[in-house]
Every structure is written in C-alpha cells, then in structure tokens.
C-alpha positions as CSV (number, residue, x, y, z in Angstrom):
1,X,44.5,124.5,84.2
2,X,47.5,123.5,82.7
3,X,49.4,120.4,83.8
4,X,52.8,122.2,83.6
5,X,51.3,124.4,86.1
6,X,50.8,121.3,88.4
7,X,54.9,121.0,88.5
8,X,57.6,122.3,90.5
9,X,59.5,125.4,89.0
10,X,62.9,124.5,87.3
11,X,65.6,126.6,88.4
12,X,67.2,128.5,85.6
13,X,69.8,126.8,83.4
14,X,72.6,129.3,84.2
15,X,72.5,128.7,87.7
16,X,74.8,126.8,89.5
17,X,74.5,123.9,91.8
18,X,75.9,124.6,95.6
19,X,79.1,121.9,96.2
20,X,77.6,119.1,97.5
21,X,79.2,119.0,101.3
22,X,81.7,116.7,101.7
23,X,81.0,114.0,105.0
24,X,83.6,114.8,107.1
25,X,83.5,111.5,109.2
26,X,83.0,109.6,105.7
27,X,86.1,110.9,104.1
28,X,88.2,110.3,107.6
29,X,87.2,107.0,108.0
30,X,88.0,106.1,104.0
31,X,91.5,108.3,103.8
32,X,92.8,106.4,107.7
33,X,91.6,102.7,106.0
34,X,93.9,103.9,102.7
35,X,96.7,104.8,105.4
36,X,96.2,101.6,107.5
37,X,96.3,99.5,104.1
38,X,99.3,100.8,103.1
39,X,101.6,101.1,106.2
40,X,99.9,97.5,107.6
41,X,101.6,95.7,104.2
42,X,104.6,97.0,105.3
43,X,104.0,94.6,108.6
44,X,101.7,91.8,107.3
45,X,104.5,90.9,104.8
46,X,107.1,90.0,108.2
47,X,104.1,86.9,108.6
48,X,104.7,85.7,106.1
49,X,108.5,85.3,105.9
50,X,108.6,81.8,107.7
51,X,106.1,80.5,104.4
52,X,107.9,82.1,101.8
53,X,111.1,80.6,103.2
54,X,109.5,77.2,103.2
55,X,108.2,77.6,99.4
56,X,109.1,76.2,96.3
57,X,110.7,80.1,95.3
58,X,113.3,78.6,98.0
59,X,114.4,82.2,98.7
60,X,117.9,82.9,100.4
61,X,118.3,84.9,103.4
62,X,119.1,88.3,101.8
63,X,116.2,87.3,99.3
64,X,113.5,87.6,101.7
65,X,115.2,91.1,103.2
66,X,114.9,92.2,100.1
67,X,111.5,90.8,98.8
68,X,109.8,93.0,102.5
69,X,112.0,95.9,101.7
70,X,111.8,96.5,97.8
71,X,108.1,97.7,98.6
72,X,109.3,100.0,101.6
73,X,112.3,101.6,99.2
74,X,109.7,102.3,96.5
75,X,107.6,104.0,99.2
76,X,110.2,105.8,101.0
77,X,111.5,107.2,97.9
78,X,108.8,108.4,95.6
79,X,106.3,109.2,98.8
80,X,107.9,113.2,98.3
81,X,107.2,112.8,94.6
82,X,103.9,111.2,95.1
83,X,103.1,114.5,97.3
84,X,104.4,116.8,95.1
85,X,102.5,115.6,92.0
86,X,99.4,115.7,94.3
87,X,100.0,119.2,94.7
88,X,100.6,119.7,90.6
89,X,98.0,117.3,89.4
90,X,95.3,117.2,91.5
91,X,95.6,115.4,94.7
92,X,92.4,113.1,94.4
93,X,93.3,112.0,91.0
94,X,97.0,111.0,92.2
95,X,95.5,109.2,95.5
96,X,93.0,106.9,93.1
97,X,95.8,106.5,90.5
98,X,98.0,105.1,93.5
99,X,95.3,102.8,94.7
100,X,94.6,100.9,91.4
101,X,98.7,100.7,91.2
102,X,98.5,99.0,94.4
103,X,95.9,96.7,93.5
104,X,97.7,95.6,90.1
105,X,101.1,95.2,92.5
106,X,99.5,93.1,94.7
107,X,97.4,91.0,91.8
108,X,101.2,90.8,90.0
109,X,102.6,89.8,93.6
110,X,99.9,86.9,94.1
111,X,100.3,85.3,90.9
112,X,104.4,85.4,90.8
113,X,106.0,82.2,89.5
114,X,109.4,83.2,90.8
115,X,110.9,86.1,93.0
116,X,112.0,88.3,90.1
117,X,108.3,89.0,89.3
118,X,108.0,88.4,93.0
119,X,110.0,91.8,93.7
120,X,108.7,93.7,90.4
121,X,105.2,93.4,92.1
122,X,106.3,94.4,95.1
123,X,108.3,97.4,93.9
124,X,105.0,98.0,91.9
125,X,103.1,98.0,95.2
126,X,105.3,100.2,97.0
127,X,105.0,102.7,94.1
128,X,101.4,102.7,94.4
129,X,101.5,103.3,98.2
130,X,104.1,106.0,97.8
131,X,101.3,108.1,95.7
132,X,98.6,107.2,98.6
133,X,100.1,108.7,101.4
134,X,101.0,111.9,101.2
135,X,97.8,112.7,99.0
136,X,95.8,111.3,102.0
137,X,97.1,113.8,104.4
138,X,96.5,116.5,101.5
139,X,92.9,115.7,100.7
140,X,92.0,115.4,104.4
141,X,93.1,119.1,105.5
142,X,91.8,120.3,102.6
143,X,88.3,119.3,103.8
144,X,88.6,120.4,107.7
145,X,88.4,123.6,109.3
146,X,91.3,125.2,110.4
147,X,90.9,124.5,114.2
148,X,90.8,120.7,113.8
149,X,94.1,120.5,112.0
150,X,96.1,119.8,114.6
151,X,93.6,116.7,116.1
152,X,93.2,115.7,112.5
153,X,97.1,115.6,112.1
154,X,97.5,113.8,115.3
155,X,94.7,111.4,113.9
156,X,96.4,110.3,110.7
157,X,99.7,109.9,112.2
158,X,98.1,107.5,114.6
159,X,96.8,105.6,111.7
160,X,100.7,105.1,110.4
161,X,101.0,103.3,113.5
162,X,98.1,101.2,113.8
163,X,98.6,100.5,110.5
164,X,101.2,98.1,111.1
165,X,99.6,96.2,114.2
166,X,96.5,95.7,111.8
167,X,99.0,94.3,109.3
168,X,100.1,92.3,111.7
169,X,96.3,90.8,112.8
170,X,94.9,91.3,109.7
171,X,98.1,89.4,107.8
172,X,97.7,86.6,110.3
173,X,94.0,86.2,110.0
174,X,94.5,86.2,105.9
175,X,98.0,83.8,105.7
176,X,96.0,81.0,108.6
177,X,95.1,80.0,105.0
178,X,98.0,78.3,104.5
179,X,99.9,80.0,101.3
180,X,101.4,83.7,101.3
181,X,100.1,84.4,97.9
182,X,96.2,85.2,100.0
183,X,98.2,87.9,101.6
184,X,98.2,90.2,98.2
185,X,94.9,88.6,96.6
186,X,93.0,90.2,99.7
187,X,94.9,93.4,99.2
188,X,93.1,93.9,95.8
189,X,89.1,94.1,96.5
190,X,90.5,96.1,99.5
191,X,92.1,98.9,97.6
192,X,88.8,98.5,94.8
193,X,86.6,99.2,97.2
194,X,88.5,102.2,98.9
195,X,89.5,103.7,95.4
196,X,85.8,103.5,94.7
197,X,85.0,105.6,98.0
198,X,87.6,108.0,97.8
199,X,85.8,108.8,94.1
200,X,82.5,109.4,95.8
201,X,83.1,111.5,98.7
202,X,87.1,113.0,98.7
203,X,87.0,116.6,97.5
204,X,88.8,117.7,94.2
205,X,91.7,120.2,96.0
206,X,93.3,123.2,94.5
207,X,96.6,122.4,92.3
208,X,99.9,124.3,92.6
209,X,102.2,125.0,89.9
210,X,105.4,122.3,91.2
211,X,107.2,121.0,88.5
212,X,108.2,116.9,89.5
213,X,112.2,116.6,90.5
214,X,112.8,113.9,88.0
215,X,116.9,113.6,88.0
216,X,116.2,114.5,92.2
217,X,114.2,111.6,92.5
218,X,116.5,108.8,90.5
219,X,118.9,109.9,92.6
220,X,117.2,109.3,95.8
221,X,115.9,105.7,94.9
222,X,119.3,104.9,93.7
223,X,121.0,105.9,96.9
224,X,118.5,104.1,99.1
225,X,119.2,101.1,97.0
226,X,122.7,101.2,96.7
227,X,123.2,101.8,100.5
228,X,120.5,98.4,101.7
229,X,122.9,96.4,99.2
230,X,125.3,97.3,101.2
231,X,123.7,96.4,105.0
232,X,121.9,93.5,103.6
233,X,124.5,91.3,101.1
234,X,127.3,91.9,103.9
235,X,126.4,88.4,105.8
236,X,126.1,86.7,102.3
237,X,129.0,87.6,100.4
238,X,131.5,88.7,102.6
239,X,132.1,92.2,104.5
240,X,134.6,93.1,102.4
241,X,133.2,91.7,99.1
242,X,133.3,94.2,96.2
243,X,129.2,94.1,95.8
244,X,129.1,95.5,99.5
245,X,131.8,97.9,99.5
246,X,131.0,99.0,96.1
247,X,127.2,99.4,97.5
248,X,128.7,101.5,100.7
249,X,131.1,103.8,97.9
250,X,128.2,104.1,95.9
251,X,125.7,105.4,97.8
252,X,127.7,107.9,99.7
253,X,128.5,109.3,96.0
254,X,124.7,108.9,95.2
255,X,123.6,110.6,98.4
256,X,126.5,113.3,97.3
257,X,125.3,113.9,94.4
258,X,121.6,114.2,94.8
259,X,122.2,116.7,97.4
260,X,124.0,119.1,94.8
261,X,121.3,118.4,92.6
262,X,119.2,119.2,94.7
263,X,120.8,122.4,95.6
264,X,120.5,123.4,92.1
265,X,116.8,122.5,91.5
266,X,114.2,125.5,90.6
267,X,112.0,123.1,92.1
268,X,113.7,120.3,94.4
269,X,112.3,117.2,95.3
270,X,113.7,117.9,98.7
271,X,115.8,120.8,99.6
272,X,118.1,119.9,101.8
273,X,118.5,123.9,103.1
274,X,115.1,122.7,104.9
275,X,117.3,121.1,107.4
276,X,118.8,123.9,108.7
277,X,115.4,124.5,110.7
278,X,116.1,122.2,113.9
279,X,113.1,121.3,114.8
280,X,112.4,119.8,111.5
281,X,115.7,118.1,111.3
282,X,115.4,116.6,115.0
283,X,111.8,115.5,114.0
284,X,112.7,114.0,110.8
285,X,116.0,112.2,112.6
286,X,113.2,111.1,115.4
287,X,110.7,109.9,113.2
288,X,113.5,107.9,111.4
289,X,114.3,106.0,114.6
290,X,111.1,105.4,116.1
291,X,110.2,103.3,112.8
292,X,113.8,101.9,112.7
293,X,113.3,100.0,116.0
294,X,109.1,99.6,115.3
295,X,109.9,97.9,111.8
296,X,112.5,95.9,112.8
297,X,110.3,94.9,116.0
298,X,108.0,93.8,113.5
299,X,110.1,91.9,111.0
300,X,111.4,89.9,113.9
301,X,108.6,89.4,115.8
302,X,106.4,87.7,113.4
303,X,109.7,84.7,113.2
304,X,110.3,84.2,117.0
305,X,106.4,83.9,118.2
306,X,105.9,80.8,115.2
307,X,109.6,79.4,115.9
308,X,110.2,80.2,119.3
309,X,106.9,80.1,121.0
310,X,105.3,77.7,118.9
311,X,102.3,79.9,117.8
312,X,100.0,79.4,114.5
313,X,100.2,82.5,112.3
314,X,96.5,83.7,113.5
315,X,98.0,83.5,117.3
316,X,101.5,85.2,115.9
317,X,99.3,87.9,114.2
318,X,97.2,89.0,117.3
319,X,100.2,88.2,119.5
320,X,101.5,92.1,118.4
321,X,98.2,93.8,120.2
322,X,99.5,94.6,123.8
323,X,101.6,97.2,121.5
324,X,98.4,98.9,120.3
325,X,96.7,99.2,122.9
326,X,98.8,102.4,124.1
327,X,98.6,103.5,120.2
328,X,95.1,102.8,120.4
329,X,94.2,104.9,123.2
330,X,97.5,106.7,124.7
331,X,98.7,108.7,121.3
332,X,95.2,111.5,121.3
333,X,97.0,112.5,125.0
334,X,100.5,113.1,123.7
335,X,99.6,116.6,123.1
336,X,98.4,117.4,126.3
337,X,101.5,116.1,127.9
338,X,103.3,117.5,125.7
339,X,101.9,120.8,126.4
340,X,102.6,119.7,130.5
341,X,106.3,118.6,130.1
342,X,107.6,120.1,127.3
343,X,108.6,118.8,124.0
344,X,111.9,117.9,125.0
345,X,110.8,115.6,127.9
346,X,107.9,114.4,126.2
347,X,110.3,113.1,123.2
348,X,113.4,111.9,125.2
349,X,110.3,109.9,127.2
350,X,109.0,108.5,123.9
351,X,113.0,107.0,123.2
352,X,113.2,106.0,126.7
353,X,110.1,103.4,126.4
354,X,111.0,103.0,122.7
355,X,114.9,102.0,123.5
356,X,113.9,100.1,127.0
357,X,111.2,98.3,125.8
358,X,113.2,96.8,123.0
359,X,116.3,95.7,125.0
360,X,113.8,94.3,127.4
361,X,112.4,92.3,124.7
362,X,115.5,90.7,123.7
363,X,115.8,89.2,127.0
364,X,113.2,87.1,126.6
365,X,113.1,83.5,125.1
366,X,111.3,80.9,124.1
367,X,111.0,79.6,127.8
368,X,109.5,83.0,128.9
369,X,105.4,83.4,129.1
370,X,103.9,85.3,126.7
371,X,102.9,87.5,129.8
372,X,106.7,89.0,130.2
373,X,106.9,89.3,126.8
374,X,103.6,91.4,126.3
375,X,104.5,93.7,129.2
376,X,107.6,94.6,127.1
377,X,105.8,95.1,124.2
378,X,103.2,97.5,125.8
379,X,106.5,99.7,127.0
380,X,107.4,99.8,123.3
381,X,103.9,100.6,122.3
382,X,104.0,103.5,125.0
383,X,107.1,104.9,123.9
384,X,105.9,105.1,120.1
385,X,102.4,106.2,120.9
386,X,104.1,109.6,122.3
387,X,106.4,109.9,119.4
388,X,104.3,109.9,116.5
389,X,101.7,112.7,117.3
390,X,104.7,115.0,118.7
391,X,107.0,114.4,115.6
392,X,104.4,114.8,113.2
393,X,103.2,117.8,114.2
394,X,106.6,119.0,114.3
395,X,107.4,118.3,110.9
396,X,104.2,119.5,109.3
397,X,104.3,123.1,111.3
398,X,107.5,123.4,109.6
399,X,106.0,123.9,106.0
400,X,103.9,126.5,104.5
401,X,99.9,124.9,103.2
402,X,100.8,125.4,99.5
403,X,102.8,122.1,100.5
404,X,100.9,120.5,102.4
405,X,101.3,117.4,100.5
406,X,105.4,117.5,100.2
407,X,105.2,118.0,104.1
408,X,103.3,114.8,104.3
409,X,105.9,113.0,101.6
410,X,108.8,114.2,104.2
411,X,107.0,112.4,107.2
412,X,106.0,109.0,105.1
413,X,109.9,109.1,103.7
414,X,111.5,109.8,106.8
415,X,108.5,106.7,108.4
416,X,109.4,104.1,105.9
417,X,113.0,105.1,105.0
418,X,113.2,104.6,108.6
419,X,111.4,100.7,108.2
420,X,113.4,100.1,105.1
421,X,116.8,100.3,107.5
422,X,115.4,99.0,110.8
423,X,114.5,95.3,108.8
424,X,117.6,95.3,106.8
425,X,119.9,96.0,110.3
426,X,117.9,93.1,111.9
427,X,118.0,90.9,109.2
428,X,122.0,91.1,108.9
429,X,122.8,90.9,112.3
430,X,119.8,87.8,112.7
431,X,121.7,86.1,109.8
432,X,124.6,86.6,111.1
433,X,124.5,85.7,114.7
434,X,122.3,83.0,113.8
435,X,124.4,81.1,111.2
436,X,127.1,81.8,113.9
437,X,125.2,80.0,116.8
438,X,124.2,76.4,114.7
439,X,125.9,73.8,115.7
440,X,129.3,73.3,113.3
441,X,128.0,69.7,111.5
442,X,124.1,71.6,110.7
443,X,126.3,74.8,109.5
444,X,128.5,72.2,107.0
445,X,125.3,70.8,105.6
446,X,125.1,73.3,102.8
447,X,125.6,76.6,105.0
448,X,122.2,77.3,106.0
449,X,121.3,80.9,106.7
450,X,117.5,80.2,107.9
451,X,115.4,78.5,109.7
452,X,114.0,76.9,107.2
453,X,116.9,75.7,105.4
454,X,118.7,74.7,108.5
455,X,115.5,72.7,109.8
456,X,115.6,71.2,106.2
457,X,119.3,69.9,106.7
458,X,119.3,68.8,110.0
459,X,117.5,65.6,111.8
460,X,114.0,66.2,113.1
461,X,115.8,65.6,116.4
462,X,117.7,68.2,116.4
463,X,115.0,71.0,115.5
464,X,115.8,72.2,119.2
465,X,119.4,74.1,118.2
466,X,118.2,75.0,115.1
467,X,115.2,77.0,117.2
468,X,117.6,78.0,119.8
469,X,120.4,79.6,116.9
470,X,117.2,81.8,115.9
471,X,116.6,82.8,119.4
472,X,120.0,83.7,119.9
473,X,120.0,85.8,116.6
474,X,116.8,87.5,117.3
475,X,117.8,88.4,121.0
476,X,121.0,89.9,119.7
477,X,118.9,91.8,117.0
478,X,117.0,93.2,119.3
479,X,119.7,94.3,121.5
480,X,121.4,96.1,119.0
481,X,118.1,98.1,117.5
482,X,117.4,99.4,121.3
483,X,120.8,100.5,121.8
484,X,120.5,102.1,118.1
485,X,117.4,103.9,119.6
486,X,118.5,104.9,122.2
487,X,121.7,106.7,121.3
488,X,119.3,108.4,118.4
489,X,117.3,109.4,120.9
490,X,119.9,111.2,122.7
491,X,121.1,113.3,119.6
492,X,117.6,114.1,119.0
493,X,117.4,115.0,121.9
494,X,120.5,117.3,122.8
495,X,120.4,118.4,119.3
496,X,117.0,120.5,120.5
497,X,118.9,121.6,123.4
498,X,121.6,122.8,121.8
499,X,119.7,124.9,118.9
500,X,117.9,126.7,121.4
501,X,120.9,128.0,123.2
502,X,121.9,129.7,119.9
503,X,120.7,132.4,118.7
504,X,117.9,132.2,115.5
C-alpha cells in the first residue's frame, strides 16, 4: 500500500473555501467597545479639567472649552465623511484606519509640552473617532439578519450613551493617578487591541460608488468652528469684541454657503433637501438636544463633585452612575413604550425627564447629600434612556441601506455637534456667572476666570467663596441648559404635530 493512500483527499485547487462565519456576539461586543471608547473620551476628558487647570500648561478659561471641544468638532464634522468613505472605500478598512488615528492622537495628546500640540492631538483624536463611528454601525448591519436590525440599532445607540458614563468611571479610575496625561496613554493599547479584533472577526462589506464632499466638508468644519469662537471667547474678550462678532458673522456666511454648496453637489456630504422629511428633521433637532443638555451635564459635573462636594476623582468618576442605570437597563423598553404611547408622548416624555431632571440638578449645592443629587440624576438618565433608541431609529428608517453608513454619520454629527454646543453654552455662562459672583478684592487679583486661578490668588482662608462663585456658576449653567431643553423639546415636539396635520 501506498502511504499517500493512508492520507486524507485534498480538495481540488479550483475550489473555493466557504466564508468563514462571522461571530455575531464577537463582532457586537468589539464594534459597542470601539463606540464606548470613542463617545466615553468625549466625557472622561470633563475629569480632567480641574488637573489641566492646575498644570504647568496654565490653561485659561476658554482654553480648556476649547482643549474638550476641538476633539468633539473634529468628530461632529467629518463623522458624515467618515461614513461616506466607509461606504466608497470599504468600511472595515476606514474603521481600522480610524482606530490607529486615534491611538497616534491620543499618544501625540499624552506627550504634549504645551496646549498647541495639546489641541493638534486632540483634533487628531477626534478625526480618528469621526471615521470609527459611523463605520461601526455599517459593519454591524452588514453582518445581522434583517429581523434584528431594529434591536441591533437600539443596541448601538445605547452604547453612545453609556459610552460617556464609562468615560466618566473609567476616566476617574485612570486620572486617580494623579496627572491627566494617563488619560490618553491608556487610550492607546485600548484602540491596539480593538483595531487588532476588528481585523480578525469584522466582515469586509460591499462598497458603493460615493464620491467624498471635499469643498462640503471644509465648509462644515469651518462653520462649526467659527460659530464655538463665537459662544466660547464672548466671556473672555468682550461680547461685542470683533473676534466674537466676527465668529457670529462668519459662521452664518459659512453655514450659508455650505448649504448652496451643498445644493449643488452630484454627491453632497449632506443634502440639506433631506430635511424636508419631518421626522428626520425632528429627530435630528432631538438628538441635538438630548446631548446638548447630557454633554454639558457631563462637563459640569465632573468640576462641582471635586470642588463642591469634596470628592477624589475615582469618587467623582463613579459619582455619574445613578444616570446609567436607567441607560443600563431602561433604553431595550423604549420601543415597547413607544409602541404603547406613541412616538409623540414617548419623546415629549424623554424632554420632560431630560429638561426636569437638569433644572432639578441645579438646585442643589454643595450642602445637599449626594442622595438628592443622585435622584436627579437618575431623572435625567430616564429621560435620555427613552430618547436615544426612539431618535435613532427615527433617523436611520429615514435612509435607504446603500447608506447605511451616511445615516450613521447624520446621527453621530447631530450626537456630538450636539456635545460640542452643550460644553461651550456651559462653559460661557460658568465663566461668566462665576467671575461675576467672586468677591471684588479676589476678582482684582489678576481677573481670575477659574477655580484654579482664583484659589491660586486668594488666601487659603478664603477657599470657601472661591468654592461658592463655582457653585453659583454651575447652578446657573444648569438652569439655563434645562430650560434650553426643554423649549427644544417642545419644537420637536409640536413640529411632529404639525407635519402630520398637513398633507404628504
């Protein structure tokens, strides 16, 4: 007998291997950890803000807006582009490409000598997360059935949430170590590890032939730009200083003109005709709001539990939980209320605990237990558990498959467009009110706008008012983003109402 005889029969050459089956569970668990990483920098960085102002880059108030919202600009902006060359170039290959940017972002952020290279690394970050996102969304429905779309969209928009409370506890956990700088060396093994997943198991998706909206996208990042200068240098400089007005002027002409562009495209990073369709424009101006009042919850929230209360930064960082717990386990019922109630009620529900929850927040102080200020946050946490499901879904029914991953870009943009103005309307009306509330002889020595410079230039003794100022500015804050919520809400709302009244 021959010994080739003993061996197993070789298929032939010219037949091909079956696809090796991709692990569904895998894959979900990897693409909601690449969500969670990059919506939870958006929070973790608010942890750090009390350390960065106390650091030798000695950052100013409008500074440290500006050093947590370069990265959210970057991702509000070129999250639609990052989408749409997922759809052109292959929407694995975009979603690794976006995780090593990340990593070298973050590497570039934890090594900066001043805030110049500070903000390019965080600008590099955000561009890194903007071509994560949308791609995420993409590769997952590419790999489910039909059936489970709707659980698996409800799933990944859950993630956006919970991404920023496990910023918040995971940034807390990470920055107990005394420097900010651990906050974006522990971002890099992170994204290594997950870029070298997503290459294992995430499925190579079909392309479509969608040309990138270059001059469409300038425009936008411009716009976004010009119009935080604006909001955020007001305090600094002066209302009716040239750099703001010239910020306000310049991004209405911005805006203007990207919409004409856009008109005009063949292939538009965003047409705007797409927000004839009500229920995409209500969801998109719903989506905006609910992470206008989260975001700004965030950026203030991580300041007033170490000032006000006191708390280390592992306690300030796990202090943000009672609001996941109805994100946790409330948002997989949204549908089925929604279903119950209607979309209407469900929605003007989600504002209602959204809006409430936040003025009820800013009546608490430092003097008030933790207790009264957790039950507030759990209303909060209610309110945005039923909005995220209900406006996702909205907006991505709204677009055909073949863009699947645009209709992802338009829910991250309208998400973090939505942080992006939520810290910068905080953080001007905090400055503002606080500088306003310091007592006259700490506000002479050298015109502090935060804590830490105030603390710096006023007797230990007198640490109290400085506190106190910060309260009052974070109160006021507060009061200010739930009233903005709520009257969004209502045109969200009654815009619904309205449109189905007329006739299609």
């Amino acid at each position: 007998m021959r010994f080739n005889a003993l061996l197993p029969a070789r298929a032939p050459a010219s037949v091909p291997r079956p696809p090796r089956p991709v692990p569904r569970r895998g894959l979900t668990a990897v693409v909601c950890a690449c969500v969670v990483l990059v919506v939870g920098m958006v929070a973790a960085i608010n942890l750090a803000v009390p350390l960065l102002a106390a650091s030798a880059l000695h950052p100013s108030a409008p500074v440290l807006v500006w050093i947590v919202d370069i990265y959210v600009i970057f991702f509000a902006c070129l999250v639609i582009p990052g989408g749409a060359a997922g759809d052109r170039l292959g929407r694995k290959g975009v979603l690794l490409s976006g995780l090593l940017l990340f990593a070298a972002g973050a590497l570039l952020s934890a090594a900066a000598p001043d805030v110049p290279v500070l903000l390019a690394g965080r600008a590099l970050t955000g561009v890194g997360a903007a071509a994560v996102l949308p791609n995420t969304l993409a590769v997952l429905l590419h790999a489910v059935p039909a059936e489970r779309r709707g659980t698996t969209i409800a799933t990944w928009a859950s993630m956006t949430g919970i991404g920023g409370v496990v910023g918040n506890v995971g940034g807390g956990a990470v920055l107990s170590g005394g420097s900010w700088r651990w906050l974006f060396v522990a971002a890099v093994p992170v994204c290594l590890v997950l870029a070298a997943l997503v290459a294992r198991i995430a499925p190579v998706t079909p392309r479509h032939d969608r040309r990138l909206d270059l001059p469409g996208t300038v425009l936008l990042v411009a716009a976004s730009v010009a119009l935080l200068i604006g909001i955020v240098q007001g305090p600094e400089t002066g209302w009716g200083s040239p750099l703001v007005v010239g910020g306000f002027a310049g991004s209405a002409v911005l805006f203007a003109a990207w919409t004409l562009v856009e008109l005009k495209a063949a292939h538009p990073l965003l047409d705007p005709r797409l927000f004839r369709l009500p229920g995409l424009r209500g969801a998109c101006l719903g989506m905006t709001a609910i992470f206008f009042g989260m975001f700004a919850l965030f950026y203030v929230n991580a300041s007033f539990l170490q000032y006000g209360k006191g708390f280390g930064v592992v306690v300030t960082g796990l202090g943000i939980i009672p609001l996941t717990l109805p994100l946790m386990f409330g948002a997989r019922y949204a549908g089925k209320l929604s279903a119950r109630i209607g979309l209407d009620t469900t929605t003007a529900l989600a504002f209602a605990c959204t809006g409430c929850g936040l003025l009820g927040l800013s009546l608490t102080g430092s003097g008030t237990p933790y207790t009264g200020y957790a039950a507030w946050l759990m209303v909060t946490g209610a309110g945005v558990a039923l909005a995220l499901p209900t406006l996702s879904g909205a907006i991505a029914g709204s677009l055909p498959p073949a863009q699947a991953g645009v209709g992802a870009g338009l829910q991250a943009t309208t998400r973090e467009f939505g942080s992006a103005l939520g810290v910068a309307v905080i953080g001007t009306v905090l400055t503002s009110r606080f500088a306003a509330a310091l007592p006259s002889d700490i506000r002479a020595a050298g015109d502090p706008h935060t804590v830490a410079q105030a603390l710096a230039a006023a007797p230990a003794a007198r640490a109290p008012e400085v506190v106190a100022a910060f309260v009052s500015g974070a109160q006021s804050g507060l009061r200010v983003i739930g009233a903005a919520v709520l009257v969004l809400g209502v045109l969200v709302v009654g815009q619904s109402l309205l449109s189905r009244r007329r006739p299609a």
